[in-house]
C-alpha positions as semicolon CSV with decimal commas, in nm:
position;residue;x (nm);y (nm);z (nm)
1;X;-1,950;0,256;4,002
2;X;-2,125;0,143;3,690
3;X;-1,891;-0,179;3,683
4;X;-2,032;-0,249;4,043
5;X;-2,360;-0,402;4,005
6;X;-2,453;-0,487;4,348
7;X;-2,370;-0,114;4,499
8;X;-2,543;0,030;4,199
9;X;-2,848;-0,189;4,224
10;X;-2,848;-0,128;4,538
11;X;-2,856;0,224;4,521
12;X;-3,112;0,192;4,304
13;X;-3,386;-0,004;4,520
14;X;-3,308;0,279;4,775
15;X;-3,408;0,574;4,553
16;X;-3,740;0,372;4,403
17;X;-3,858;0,283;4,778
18;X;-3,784;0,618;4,870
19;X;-3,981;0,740;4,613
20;X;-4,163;0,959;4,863
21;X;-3,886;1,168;4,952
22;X;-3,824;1,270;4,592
23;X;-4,133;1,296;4,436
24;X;-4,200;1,649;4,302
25;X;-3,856;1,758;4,485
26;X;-3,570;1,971;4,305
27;X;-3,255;1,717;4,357
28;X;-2,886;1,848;4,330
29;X;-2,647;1,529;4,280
30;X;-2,255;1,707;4,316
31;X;-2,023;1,477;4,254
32;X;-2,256;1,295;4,008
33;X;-2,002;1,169;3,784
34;X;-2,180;0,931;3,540
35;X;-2,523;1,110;3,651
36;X;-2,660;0,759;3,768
37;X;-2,803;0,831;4,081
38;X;-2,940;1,111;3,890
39;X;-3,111;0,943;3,621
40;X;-3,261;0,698;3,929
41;X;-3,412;0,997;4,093
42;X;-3,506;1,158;3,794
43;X;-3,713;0,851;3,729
44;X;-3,797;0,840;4,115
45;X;-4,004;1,172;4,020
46;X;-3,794;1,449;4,121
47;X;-3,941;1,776;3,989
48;X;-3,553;1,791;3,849
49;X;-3,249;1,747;3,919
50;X;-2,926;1,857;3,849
51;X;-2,615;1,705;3,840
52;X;-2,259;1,875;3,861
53;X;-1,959;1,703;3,816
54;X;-1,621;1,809;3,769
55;X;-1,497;1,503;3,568
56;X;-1,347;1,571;3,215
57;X;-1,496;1,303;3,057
58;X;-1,893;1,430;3,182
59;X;-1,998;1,553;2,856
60;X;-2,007;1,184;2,750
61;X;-2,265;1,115;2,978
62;X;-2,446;1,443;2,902
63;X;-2,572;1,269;2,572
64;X;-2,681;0,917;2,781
65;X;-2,883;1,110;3,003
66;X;-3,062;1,362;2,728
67;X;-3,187;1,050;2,559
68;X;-3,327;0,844;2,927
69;X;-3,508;1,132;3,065
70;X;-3,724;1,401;2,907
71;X;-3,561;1,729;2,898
72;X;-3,704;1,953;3,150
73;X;-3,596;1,697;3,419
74;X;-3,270;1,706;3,419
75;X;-2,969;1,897;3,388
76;X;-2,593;1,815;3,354
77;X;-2,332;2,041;3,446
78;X;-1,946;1,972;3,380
79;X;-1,724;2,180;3,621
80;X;-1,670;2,311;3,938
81;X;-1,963;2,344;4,172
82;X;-1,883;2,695;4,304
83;X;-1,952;2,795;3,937
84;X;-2,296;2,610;3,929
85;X;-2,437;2,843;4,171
86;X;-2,271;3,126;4,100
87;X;-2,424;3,077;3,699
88;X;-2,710;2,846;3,740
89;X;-2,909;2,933;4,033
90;X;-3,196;3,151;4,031
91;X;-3,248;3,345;4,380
């Protein structure tokens, strides 16, 4: 998705003009694979967001996404989403 600019871009202008929607929300992106549509709502204002992706290569983009958002936004989670809220998820 990164190598398509237009869909990306375009995903992008829909997150910042939907700003409103996201804005102090708590966003789960499964399936995020590069975390890109995380990091966009992340910067859209989401409260935080976390992002679960089974690819192998996801702790790659674990590093890329520490160092564009502060900390307590966002986390990245490499594996299979059953296991996310079995382990993650605070009831």
């Amino acid at each position: 998705m990164l190598k398509d600019i237009v869909r990306t871009k375009t995903y992008q202008n829909v997150i910042t003009q939907s700003s409103f929607l996201i804005k102090d929300k708590i966003v789960l992106d499964v399936g995020a694979g590069t975390g890109i549509l995380s990091l966009f709502c992340a910067k859209a204002g989401a409260k935080h967001v976390y992002a679960v992706s089974w690819m192998t290569y996801a702790h790659v983009f674990i590093l890329l996404l520490w160092l564009l958002t502060p900390h307590e936004v966002m986390n990245y989670f490499s594996g299979y989403i059953l296991n996310f809220f079995v382990f993650n998820l605070n009831y």
